[in-house]
C-alpha positions as a printed NumPy array, in Angstrom:
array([[ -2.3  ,  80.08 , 125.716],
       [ -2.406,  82.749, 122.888],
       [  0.334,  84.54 , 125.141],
       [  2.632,  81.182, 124.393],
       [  1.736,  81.363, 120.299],
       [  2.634,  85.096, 120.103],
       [  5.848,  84.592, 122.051],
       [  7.271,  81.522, 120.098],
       [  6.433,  83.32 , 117.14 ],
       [  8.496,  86.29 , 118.348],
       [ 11.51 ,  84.179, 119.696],
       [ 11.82 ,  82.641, 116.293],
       [ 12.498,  86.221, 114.806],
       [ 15.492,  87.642, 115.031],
       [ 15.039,  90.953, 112.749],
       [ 12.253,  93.892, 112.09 ],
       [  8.931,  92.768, 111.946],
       [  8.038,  93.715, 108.661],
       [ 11.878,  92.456, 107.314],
       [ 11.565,  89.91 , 104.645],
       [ 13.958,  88.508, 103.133],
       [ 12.77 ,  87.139, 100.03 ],
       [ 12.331,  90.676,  99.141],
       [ 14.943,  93.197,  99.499],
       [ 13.722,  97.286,  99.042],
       [ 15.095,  98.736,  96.067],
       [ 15.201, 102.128,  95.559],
       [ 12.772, 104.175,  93.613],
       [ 14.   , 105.17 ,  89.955],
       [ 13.975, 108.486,  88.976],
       [ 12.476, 109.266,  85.253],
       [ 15.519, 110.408,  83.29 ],
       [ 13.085, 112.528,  81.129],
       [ 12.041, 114.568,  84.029],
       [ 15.592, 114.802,  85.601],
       [ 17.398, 116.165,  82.783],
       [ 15.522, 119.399,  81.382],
       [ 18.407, 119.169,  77.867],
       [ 17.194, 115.735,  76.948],
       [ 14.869, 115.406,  74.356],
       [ 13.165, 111.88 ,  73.004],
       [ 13.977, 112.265,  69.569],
       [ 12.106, 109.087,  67.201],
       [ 14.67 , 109.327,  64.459],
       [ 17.561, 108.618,  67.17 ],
       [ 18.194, 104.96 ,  67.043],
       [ 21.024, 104.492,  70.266],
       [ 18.161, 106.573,  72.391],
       [ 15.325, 104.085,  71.285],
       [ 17.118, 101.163,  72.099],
       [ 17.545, 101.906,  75.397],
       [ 13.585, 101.492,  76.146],
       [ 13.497,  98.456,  73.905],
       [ 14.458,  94.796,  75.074],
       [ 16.206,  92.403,  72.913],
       [ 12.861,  91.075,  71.371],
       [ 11.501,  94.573,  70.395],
       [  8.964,  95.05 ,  72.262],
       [  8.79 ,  98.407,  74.676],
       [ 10.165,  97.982,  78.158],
       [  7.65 ,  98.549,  80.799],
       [  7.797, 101.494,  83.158],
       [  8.98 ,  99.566,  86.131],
       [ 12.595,  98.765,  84.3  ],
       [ 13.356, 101.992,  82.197],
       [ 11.678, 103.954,  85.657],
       [ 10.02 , 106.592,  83.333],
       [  6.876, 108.607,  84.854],
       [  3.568, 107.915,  83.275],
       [  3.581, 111.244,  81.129],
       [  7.133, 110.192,  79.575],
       [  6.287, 106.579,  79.263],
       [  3.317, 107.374,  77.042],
       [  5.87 , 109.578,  74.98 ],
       [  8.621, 106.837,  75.095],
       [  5.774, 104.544,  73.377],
       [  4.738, 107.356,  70.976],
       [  8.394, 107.617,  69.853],
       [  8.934, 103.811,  69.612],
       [  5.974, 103.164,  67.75 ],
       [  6.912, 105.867,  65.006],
       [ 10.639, 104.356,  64.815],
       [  9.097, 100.902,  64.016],
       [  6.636, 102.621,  61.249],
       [  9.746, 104.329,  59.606],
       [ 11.955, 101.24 ,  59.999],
       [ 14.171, 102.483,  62.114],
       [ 13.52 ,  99.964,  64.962],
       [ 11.925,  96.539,  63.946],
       [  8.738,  95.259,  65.209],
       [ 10.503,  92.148,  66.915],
       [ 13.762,  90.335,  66.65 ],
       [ 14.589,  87.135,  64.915]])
């Protein structure tokens, strides 16, 4: 009887196994701080601190800007000294 389960189970699936299609596999984002050796994460830049900033002001996680761990803690350094000189706000109206 289990034999019967696992087999209607099977027939009903017509792809891979572990294929889901809610989800579909994106590929992994590569820090652009480690990539490119020439750029440097300048505070006092306003264009590059936007880019790790979302329209509300607050600092974009690493899973969307795809920063490693040592760069996101700079990206946040940076950020938060932009917002102390007024150069970025602390949020949005």
């Amino acid at each position: 009887m289990s034999d019967k389960k696992n087999n209607k189970k099977n027939n009903n699936k017509n792809y891979d196994e572990d294929y889901n299609p809610r989800f579909r596999k994106q590929r992994k984002k590569v820090c652009a701080l480690c990539s490119d050796k020439n750029f440097n994460l300048d505070y006092k830049n306003y264009d590059q601190m936007k880019k790790f900033v979302n329209d509300k002001g607050k600092i974009l996680p690493r899973r969307t800007t795809g920063a490693c761990a040592k760069h996101q803690r700079d990206i946040t350094i940076a950020v938060k000294r932009a917002r102390h000189i007024a150069i970025l706000p602390y949020t949005q109206n």
